[in-house]
PyMOL Python script that loads the backbone (N, CA, C, O; Angstrom):
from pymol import cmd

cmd.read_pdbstr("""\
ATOM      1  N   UNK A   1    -189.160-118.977 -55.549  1.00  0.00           N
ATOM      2  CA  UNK A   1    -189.173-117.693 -54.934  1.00  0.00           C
ATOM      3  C   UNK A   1    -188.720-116.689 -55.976  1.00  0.00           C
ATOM      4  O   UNK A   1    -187.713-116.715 -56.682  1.00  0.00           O
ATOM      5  N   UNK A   2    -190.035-115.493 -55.885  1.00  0.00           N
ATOM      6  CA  UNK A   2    -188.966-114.797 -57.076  1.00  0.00           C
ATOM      7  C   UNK A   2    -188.857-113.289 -55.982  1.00  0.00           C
ATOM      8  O   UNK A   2    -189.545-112.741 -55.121  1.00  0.00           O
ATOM      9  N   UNK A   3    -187.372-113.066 -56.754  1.00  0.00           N
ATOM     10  CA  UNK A   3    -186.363-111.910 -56.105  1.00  0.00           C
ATOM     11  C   UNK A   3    -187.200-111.004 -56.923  1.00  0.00           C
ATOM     12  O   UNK A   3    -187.676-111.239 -58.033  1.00  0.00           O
ATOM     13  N   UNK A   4    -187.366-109.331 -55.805  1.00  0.00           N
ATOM     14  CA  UNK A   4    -187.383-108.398 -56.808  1.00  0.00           C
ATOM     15  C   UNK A   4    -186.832-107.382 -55.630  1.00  0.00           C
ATOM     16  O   UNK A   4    -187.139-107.172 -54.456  1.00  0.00           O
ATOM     17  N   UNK A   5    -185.577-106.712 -56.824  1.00  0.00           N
ATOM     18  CA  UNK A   5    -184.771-105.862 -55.961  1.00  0.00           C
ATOM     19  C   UNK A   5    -184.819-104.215 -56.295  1.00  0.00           C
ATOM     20  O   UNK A   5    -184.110-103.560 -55.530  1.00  0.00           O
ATOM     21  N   UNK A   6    -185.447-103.540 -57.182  1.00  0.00           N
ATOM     22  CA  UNK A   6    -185.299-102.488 -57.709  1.00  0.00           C
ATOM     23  C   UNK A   6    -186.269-102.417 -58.363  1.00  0.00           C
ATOM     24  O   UNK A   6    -186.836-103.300 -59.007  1.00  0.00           O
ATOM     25  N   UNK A   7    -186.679-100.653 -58.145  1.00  0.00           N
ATOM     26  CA  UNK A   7    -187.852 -99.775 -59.277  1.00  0.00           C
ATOM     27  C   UNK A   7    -187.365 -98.778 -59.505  1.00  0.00           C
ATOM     28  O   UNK A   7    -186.798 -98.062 -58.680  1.00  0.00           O
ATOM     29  N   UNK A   8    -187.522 -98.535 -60.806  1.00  0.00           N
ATOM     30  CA  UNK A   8    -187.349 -97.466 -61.379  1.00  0.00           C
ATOM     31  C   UNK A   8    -187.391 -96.428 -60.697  1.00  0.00           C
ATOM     32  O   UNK A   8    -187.899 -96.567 -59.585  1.00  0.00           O
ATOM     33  N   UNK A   9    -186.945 -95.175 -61.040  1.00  0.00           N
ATOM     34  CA  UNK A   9    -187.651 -94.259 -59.686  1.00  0.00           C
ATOM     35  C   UNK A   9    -187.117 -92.666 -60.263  1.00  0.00           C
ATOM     36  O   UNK A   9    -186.154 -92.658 -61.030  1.00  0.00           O
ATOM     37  N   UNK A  10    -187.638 -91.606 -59.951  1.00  0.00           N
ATOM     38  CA  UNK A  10    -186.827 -90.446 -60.692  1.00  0.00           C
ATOM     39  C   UNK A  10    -186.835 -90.338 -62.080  1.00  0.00           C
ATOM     40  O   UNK A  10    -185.965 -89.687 -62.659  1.00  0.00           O
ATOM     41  N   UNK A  11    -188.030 -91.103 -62.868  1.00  0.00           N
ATOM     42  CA  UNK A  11    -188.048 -90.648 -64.209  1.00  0.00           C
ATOM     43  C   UNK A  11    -186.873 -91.488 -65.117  1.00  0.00           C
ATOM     44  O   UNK A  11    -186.620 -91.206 -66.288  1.00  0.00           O
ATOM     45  N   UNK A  12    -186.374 -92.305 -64.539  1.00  0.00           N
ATOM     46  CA  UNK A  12    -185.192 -93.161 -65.473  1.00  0.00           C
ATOM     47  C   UNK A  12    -186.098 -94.154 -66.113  1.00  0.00           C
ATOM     48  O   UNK A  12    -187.207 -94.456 -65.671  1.00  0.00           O
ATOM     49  N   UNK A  13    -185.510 -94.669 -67.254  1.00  0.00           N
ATOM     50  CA  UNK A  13    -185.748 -95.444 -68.366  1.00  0.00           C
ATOM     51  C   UNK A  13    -185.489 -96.764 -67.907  1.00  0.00           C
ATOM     52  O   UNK A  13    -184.696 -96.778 -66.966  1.00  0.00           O
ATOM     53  N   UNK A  14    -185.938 -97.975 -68.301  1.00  0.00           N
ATOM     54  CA  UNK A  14    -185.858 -99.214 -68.045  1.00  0.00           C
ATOM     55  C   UNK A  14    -185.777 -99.463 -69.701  1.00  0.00           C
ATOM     56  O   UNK A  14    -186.664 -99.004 -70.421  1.00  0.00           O
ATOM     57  N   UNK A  15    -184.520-100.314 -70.320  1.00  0.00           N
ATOM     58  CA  UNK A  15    -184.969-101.087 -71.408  1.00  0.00           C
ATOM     59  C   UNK A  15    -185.161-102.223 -71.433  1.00  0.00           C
ATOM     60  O   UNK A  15    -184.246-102.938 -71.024  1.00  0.00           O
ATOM     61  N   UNK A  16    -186.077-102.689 -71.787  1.00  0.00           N
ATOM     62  CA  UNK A  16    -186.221-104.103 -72.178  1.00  0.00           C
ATOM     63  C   UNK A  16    -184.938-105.213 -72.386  1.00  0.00           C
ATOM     64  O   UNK A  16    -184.629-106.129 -71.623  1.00  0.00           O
ATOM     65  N   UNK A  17    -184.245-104.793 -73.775  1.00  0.00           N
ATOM     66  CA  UNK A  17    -183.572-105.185 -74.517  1.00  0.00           C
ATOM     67  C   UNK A  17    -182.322-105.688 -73.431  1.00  0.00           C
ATOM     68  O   UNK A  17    -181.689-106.742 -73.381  1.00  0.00           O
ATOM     69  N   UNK A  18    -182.263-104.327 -72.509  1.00  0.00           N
ATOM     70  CA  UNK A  18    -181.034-104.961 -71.661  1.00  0.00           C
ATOM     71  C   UNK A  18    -181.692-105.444 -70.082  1.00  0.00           C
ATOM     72  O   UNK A  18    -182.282-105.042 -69.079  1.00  0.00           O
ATOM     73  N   UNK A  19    -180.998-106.779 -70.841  1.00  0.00           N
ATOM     74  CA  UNK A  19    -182.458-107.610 -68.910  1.00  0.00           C
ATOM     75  C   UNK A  19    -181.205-107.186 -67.157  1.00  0.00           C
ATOM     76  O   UNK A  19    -179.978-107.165 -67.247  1.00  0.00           O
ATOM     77  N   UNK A  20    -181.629-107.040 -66.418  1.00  0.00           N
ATOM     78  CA  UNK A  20    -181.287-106.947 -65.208  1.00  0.00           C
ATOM     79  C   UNK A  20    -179.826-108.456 -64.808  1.00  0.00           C
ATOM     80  O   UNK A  20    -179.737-109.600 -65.253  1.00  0.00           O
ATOM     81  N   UNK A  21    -179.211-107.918 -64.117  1.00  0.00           N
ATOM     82  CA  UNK A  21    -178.269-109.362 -63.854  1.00  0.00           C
ATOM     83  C   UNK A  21    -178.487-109.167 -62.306  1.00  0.00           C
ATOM     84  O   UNK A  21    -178.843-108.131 -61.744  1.00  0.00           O
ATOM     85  N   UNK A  22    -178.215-110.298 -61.779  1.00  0.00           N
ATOM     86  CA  UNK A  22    -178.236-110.510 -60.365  1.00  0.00           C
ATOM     87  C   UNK A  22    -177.087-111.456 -59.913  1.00  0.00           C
ATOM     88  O   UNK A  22    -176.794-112.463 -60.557  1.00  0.00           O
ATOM     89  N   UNK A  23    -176.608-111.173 -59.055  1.00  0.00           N
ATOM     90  CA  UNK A  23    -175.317-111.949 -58.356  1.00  0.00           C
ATOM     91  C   UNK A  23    -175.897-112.223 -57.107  1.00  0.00           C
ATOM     92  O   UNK A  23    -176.800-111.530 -56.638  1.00  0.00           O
ATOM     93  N   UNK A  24    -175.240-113.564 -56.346  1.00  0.00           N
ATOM     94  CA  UNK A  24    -175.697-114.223 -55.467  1.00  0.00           C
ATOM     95  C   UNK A  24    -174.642-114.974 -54.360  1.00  0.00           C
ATOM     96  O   UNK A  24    -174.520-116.193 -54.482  1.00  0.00           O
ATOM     97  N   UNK A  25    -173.983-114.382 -53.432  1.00  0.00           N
ATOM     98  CA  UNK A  25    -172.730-114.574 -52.655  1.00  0.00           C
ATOM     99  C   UNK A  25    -172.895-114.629 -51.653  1.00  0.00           C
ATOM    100  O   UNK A  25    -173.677-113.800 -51.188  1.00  0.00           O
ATOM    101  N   UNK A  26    -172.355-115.488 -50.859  1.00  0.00           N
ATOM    102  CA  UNK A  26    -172.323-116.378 -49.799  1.00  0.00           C
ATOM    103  C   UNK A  26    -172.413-114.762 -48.944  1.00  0.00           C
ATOM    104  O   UNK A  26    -172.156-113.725 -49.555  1.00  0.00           O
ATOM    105  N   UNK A  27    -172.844-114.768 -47.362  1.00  0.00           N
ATOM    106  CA  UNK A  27    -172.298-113.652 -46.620  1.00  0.00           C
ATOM    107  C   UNK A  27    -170.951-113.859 -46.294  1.00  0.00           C
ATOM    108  O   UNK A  27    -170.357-112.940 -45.731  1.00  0.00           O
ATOM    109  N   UNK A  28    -170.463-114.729 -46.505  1.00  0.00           N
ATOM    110  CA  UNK A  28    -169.251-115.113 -45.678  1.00  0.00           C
ATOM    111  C   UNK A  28    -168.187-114.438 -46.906  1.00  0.00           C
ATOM    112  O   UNK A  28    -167.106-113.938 -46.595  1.00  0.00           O
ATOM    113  N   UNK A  29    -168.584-114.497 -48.051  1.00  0.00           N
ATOM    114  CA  UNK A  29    -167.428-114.464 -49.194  1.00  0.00           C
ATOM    115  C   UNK A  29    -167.249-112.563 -48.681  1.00  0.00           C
ATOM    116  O   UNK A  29    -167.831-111.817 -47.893  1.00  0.00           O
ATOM    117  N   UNK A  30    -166.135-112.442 -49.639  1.00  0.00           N
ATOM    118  CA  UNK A  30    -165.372-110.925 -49.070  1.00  0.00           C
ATOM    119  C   UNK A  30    -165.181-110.115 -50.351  1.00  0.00           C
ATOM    120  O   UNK A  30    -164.334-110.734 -50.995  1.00  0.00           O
ATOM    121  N   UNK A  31    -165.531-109.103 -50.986  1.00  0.00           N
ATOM    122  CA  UNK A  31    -165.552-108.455 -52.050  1.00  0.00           C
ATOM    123  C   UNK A  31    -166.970-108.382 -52.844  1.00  0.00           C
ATOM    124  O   UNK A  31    -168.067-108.767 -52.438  1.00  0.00           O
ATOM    125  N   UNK A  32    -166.607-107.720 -54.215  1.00  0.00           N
ATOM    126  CA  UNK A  32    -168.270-107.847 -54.991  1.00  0.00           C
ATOM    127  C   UNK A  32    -168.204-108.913 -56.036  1.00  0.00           C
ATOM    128  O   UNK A  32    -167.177-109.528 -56.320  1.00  0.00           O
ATOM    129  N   UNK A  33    -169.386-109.088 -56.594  1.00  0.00           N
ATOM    130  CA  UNK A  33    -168.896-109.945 -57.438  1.00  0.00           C
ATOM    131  C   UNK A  33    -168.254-109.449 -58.639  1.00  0.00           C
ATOM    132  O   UNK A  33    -167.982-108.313 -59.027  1.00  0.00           O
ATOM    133  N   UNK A  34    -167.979-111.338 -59.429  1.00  0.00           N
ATOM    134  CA  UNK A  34    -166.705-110.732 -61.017  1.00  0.00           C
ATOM    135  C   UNK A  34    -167.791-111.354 -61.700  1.00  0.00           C
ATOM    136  O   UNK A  34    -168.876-111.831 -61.367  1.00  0.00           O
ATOM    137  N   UNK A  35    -167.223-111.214 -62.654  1.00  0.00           N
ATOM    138  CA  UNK A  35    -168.002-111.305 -64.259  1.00  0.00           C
ATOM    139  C   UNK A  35    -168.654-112.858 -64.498  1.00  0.00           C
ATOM    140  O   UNK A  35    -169.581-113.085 -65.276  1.00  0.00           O
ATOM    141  N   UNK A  36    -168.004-113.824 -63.703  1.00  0.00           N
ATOM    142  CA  UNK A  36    -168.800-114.920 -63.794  1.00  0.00           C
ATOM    143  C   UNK A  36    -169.977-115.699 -62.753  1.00  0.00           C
ATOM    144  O   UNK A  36    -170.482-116.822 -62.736  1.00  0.00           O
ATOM    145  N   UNK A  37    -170.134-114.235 -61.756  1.00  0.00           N
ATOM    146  CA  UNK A  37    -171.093-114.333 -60.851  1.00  0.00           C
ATOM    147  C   UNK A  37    -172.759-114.041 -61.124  1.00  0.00           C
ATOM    148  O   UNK A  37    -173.723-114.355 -60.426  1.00  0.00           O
ATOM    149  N   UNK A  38    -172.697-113.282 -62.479  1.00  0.00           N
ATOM    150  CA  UNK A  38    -174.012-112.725 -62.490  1.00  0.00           C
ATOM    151  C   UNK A  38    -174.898-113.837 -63.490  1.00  0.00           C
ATOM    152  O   UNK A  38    -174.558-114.763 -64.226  1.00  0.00           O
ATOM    153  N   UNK A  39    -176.207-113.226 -63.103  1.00  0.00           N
ATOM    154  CA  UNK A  39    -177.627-114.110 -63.750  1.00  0.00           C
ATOM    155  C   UNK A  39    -178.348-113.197 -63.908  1.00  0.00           C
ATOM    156  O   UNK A  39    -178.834-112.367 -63.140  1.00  0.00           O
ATOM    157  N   UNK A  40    -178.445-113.468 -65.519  1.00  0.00           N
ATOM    158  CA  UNK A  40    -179.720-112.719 -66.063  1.00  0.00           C
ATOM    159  C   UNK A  40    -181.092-112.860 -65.614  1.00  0.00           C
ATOM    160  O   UNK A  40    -181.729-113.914 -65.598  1.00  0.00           O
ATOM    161  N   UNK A  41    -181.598-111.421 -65.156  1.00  0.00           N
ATOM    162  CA  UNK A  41    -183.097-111.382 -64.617  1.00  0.00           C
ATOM    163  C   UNK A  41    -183.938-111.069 -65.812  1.00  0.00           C
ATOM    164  O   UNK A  41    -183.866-111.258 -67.026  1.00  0.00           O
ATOM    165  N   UNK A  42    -184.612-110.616 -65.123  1.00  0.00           N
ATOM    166  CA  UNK A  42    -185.904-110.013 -66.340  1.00  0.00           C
ATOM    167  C   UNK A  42    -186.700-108.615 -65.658  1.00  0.00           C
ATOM    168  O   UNK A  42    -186.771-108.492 -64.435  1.00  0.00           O
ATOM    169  N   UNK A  43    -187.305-107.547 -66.641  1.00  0.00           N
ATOM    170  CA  UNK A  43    -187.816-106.767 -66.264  1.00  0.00           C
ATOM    171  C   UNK A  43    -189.295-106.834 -66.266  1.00  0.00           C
ATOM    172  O   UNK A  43    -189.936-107.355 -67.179  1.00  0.00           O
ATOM    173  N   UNK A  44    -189.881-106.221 -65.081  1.00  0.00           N
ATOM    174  CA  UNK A  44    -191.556-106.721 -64.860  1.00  0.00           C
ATOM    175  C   UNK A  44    -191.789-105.469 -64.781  1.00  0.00           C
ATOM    176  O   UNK A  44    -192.491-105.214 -63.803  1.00  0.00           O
ATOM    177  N   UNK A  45    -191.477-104.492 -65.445  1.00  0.00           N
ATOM    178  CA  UNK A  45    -191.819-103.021 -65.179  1.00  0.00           C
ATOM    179  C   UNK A  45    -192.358-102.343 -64.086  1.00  0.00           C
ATOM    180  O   UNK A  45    -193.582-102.240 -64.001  1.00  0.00           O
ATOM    181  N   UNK A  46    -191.730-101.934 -63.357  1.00  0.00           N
ATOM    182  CA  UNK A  46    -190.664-101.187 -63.749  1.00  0.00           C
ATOM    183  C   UNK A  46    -189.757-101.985 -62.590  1.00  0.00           C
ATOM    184  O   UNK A  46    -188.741-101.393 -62.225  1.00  0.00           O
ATOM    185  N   UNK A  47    -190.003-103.079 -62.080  1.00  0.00           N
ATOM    186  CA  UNK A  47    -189.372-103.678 -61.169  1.00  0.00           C
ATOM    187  C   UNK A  47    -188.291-104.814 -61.948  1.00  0.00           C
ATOM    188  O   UNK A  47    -188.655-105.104 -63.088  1.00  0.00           O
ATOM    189  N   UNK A  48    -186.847-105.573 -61.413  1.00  0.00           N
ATOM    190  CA  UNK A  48    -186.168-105.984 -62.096  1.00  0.00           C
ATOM    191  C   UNK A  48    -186.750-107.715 -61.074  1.00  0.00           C
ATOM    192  O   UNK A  48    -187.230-107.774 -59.943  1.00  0.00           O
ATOM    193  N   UNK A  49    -186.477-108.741 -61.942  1.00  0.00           N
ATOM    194  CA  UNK A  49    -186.668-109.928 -60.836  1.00  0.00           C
ATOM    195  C   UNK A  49    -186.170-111.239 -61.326  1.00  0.00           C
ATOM    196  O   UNK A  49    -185.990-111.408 -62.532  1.00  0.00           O
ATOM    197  N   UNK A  50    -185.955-112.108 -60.521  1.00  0.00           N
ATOM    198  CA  UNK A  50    -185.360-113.275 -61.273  1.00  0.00           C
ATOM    199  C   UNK A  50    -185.861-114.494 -59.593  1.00  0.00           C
ATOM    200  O   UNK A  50    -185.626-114.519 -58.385  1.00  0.00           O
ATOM    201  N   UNK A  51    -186.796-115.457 -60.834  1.00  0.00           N
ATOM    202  CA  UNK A  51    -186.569-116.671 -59.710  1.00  0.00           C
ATOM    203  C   UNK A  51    -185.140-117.737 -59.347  1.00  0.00           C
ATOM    204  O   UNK A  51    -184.236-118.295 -59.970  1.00  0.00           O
ATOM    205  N   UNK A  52    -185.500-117.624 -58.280  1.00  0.00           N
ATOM    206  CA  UNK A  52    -184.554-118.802 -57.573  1.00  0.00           C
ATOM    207  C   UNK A  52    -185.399-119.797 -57.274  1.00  0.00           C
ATOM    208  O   UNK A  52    -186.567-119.532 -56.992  1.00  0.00           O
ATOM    209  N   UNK A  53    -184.984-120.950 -57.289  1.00  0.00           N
ATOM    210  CA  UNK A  53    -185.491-122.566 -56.670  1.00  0.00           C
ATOM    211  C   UNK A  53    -185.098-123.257 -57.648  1.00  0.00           C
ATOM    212  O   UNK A  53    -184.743-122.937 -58.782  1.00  0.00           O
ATOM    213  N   UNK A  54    -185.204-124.424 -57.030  1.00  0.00           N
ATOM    214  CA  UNK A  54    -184.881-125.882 -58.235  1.00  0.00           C
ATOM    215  C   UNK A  54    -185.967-126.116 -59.053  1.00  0.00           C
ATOM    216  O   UNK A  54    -185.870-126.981 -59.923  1.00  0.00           O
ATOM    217  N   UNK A  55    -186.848-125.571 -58.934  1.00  0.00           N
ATOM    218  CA  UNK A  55    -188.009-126.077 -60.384  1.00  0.00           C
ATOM    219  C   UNK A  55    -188.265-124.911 -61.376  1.00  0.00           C
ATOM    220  O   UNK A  55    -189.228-124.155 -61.247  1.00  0.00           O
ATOM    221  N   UNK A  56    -187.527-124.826 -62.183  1.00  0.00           N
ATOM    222  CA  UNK A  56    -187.291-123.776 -63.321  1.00  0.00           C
ATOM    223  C   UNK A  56    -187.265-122.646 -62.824  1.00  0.00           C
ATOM    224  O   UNK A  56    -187.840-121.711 -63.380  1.00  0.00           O
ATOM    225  N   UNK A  57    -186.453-122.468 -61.431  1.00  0.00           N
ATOM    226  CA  UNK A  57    -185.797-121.253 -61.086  1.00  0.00           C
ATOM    227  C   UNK A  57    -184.620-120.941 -62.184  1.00  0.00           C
ATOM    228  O   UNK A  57    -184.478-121.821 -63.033  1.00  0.00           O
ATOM    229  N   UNK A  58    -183.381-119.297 -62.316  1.00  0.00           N
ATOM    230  CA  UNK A  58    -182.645-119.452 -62.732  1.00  0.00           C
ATOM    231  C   UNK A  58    -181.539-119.965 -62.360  1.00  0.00           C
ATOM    232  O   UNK A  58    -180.699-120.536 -63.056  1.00  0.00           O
ATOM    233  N   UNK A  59    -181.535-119.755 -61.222  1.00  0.00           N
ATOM    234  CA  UNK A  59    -180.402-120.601 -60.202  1.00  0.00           C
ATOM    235  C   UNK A  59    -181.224-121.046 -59.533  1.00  0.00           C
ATOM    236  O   UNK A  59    -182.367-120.590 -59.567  1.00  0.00           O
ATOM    237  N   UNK A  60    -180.765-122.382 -58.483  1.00  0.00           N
ATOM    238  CA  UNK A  60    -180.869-122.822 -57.382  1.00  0.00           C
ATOM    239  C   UNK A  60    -179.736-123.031 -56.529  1.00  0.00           C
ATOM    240  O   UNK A  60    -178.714-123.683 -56.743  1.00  0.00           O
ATOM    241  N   UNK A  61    -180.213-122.132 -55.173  1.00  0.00           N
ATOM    242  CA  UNK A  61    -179.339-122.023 -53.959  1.00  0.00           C
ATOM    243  C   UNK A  61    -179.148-122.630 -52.768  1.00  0.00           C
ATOM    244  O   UNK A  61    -179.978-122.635 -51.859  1.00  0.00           O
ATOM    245  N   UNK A  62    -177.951-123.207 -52.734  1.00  0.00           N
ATOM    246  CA  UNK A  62    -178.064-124.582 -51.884  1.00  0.00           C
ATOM    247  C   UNK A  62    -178.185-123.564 -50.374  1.00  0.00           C
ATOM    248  O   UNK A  62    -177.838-122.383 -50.332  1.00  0.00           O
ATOM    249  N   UNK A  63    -178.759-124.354 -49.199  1.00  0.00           N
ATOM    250  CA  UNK A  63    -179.004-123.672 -47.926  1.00  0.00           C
ATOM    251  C   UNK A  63    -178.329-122.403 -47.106  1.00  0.00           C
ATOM    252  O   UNK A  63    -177.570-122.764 -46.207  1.00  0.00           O
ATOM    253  N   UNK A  64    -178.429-121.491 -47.211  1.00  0.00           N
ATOM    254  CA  UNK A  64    -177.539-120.472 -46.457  1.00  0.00           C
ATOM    255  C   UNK A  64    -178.009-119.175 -46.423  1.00  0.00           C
ATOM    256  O   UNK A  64    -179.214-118.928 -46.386  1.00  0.00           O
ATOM    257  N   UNK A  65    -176.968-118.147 -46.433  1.00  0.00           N
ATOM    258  CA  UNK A  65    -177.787-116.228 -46.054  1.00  0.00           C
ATOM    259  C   UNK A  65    -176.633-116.247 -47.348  1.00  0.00           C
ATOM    260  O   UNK A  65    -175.553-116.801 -47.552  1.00  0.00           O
ATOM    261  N   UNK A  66    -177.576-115.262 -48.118  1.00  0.00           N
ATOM    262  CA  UNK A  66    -176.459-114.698 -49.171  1.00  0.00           C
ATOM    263  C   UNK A  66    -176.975-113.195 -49.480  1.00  0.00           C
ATOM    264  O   UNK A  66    -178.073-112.767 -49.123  1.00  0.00           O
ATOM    265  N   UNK A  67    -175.915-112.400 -50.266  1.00  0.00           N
ATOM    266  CA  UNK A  67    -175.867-111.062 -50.264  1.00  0.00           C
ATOM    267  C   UNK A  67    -176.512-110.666 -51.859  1.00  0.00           C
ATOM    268  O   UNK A  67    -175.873-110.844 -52.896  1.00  0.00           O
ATOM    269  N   UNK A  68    -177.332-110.332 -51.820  1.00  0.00           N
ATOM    270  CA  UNK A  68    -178.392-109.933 -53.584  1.00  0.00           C
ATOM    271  C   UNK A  68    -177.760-108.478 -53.929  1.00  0.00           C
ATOM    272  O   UNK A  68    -178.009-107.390 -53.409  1.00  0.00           O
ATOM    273  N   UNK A  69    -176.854-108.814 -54.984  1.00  0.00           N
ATOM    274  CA  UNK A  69    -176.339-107.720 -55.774  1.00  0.00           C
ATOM    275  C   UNK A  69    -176.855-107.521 -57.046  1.00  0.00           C
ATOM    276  O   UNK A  69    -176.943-108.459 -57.838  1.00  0.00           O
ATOM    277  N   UNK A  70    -177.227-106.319 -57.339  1.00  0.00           N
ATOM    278  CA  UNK A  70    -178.402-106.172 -59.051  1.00  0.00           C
ATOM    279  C   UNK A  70    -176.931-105.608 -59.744  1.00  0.00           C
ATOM    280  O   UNK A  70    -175.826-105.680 -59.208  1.00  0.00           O
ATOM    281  N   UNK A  71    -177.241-105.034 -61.077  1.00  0.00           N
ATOM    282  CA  UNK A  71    -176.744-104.097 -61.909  1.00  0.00           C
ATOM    283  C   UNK A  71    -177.256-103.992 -63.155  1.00  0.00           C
ATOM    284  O   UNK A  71    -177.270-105.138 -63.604  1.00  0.00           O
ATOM    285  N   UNK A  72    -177.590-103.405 -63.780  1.00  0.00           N
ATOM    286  CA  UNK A  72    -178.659-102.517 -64.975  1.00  0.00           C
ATOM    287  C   UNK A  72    -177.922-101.542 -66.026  1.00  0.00           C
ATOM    288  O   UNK A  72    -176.982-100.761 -65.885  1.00  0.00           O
ATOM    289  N   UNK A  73    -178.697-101.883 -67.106  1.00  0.00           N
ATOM    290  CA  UNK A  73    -178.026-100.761 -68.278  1.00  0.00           C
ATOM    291  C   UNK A  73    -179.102 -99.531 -67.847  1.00  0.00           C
ATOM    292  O   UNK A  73    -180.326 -99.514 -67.980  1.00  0.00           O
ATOM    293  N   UNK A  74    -177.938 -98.213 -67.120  1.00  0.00           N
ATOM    294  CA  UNK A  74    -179.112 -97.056 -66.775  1.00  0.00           C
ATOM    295  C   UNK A  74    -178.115 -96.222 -67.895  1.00  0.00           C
ATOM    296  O   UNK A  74    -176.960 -95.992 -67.533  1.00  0.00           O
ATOM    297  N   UNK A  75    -178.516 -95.810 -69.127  1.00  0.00           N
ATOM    298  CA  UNK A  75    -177.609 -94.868 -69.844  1.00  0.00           C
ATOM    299  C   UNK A  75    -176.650 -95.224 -70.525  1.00  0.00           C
ATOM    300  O   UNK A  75    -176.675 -95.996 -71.484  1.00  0.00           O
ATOM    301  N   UNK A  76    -175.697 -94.650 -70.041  1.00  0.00           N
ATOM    302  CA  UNK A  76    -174.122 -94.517 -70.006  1.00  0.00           C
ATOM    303  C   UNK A  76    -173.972 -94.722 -68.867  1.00  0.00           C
ATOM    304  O   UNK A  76    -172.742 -94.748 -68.824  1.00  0.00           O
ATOM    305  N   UNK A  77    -174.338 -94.913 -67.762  1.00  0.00           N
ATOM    306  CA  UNK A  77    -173.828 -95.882 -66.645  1.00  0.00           C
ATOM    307  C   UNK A  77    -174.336 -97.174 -66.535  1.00  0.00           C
ATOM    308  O   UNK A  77    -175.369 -97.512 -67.113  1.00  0.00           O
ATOM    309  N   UNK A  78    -173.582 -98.024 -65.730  1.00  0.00           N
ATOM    310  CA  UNK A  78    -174.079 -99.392 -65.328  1.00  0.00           C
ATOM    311  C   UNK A  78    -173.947 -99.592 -63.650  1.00  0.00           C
ATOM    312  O   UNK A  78    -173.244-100.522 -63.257  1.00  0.00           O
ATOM    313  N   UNK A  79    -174.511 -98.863 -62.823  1.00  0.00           N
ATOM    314  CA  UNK A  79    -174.955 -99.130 -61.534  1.00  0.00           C
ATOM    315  C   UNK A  79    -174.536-100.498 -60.823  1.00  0.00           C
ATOM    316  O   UNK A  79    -174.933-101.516 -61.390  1.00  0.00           O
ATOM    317  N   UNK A  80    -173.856-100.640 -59.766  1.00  0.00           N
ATOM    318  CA  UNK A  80    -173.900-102.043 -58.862  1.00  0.00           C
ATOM    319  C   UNK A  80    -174.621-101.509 -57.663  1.00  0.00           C
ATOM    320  O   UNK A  80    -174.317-100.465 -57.085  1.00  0.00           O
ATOM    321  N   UNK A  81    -175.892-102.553 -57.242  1.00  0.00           N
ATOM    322  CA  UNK A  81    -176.064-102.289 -56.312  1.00  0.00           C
ATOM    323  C   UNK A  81    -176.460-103.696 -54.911  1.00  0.00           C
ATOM    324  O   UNK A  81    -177.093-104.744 -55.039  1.00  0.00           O
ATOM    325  N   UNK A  82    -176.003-103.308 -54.101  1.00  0.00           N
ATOM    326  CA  UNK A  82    -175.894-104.395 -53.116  1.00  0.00           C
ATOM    327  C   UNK A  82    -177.425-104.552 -52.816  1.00  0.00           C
ATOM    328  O   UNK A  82    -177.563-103.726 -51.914  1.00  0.00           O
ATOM    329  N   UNK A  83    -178.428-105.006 -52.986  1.00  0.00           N
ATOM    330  CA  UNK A  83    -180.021-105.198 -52.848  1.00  0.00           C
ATOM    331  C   UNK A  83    -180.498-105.483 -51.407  1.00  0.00           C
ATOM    332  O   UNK A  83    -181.341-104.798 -50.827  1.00  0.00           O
ATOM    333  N   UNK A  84    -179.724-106.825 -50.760  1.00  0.00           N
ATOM    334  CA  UNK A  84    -180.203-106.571 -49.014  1.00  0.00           C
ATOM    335  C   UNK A  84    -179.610-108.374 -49.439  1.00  0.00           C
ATOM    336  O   UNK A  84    -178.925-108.661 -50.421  1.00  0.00           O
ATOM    337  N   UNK A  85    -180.050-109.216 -48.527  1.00  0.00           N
ATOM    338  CA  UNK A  85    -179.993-110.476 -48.191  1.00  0.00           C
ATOM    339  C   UNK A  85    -181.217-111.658 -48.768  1.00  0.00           C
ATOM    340  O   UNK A  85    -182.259-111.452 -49.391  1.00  0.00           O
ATOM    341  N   UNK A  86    -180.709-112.724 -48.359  1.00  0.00           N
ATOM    342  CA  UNK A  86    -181.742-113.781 -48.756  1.00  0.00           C
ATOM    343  C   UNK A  86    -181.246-114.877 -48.199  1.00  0.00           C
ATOM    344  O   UNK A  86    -180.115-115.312 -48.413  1.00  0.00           O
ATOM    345  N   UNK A  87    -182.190-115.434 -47.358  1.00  0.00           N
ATOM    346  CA  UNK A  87    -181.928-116.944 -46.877  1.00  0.00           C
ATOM    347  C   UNK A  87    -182.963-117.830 -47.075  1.00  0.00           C
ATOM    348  O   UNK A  87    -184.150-117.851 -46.749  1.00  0.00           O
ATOM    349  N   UNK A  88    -181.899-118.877 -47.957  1.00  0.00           N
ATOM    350  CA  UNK A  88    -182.381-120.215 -48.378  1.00  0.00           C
ATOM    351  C   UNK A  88    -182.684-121.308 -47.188  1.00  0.00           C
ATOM    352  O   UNK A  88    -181.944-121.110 -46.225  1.00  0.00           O
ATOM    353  N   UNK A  89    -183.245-121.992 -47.080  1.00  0.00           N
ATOM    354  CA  UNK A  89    -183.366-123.057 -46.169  1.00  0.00           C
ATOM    355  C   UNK A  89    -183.545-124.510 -47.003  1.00  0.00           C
ATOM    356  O   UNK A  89    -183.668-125.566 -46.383  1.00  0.00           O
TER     357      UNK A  89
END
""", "prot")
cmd.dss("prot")
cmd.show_as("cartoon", "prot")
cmd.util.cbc("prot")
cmd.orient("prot")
C-alpha cells in the first residue's frame, strides 16, 4: 500500500534532496512523535509517499488504526503535520 499524504500547494518548493519522513502511531499512543519514530518517504512530485507492507514496503505494520504524521524541509521551516489515519488488517 502506498501512503500519499501531501501536495504541494501555494507555489512552495519541493526538494528532492530532502525526502519526506513519515511517522506511524498506534491511535491509542498519546503525544506526537520523537526522533526515532520517523521513515523516510520519497517525493513523486509534487506529492510526498512511502509504501507500507511486508514485501519491500518501508515499514511493515502489524494489524491496527494508526495516526499518519508527515514533516518536510519547506524553507526555513520544517512543518509537522498530522495526515488522517490508516488501518492495517
Amino acid at each position: 500500500m502506498r501512503v500519499t499524504a501531501v501536495s504541494a500547494v501555494g507555489g512552495s518548493t519541493i526538494s528532492p534532496a530532502a525526502p519526506p519522513q513519515f511517522a506511524f502511531l498506534p491511535t491509542s499512543a498519546t503525544g506526537n512523535p520523537v526522533e526515532g519514530d520517523w521513515l523516510a518517504g520519497e517525493w513523486a512530485s509534487p506529492h510526498a509517499r512511502i509504501l507500507v507492507g511486508p514485501n519491500g514496503g518501508t515499514v511493515a505494520l502489524e494489524p491496527g488504526e494508526y495516526r499518519v504524521w508527515l514533516t518536510w524541509a519547506a524553507g526555513a521551516e520544517t512543518p509537522v503535520y498530522r495526515a488522517g489515519t490508516i488501518t492495517v488488517y
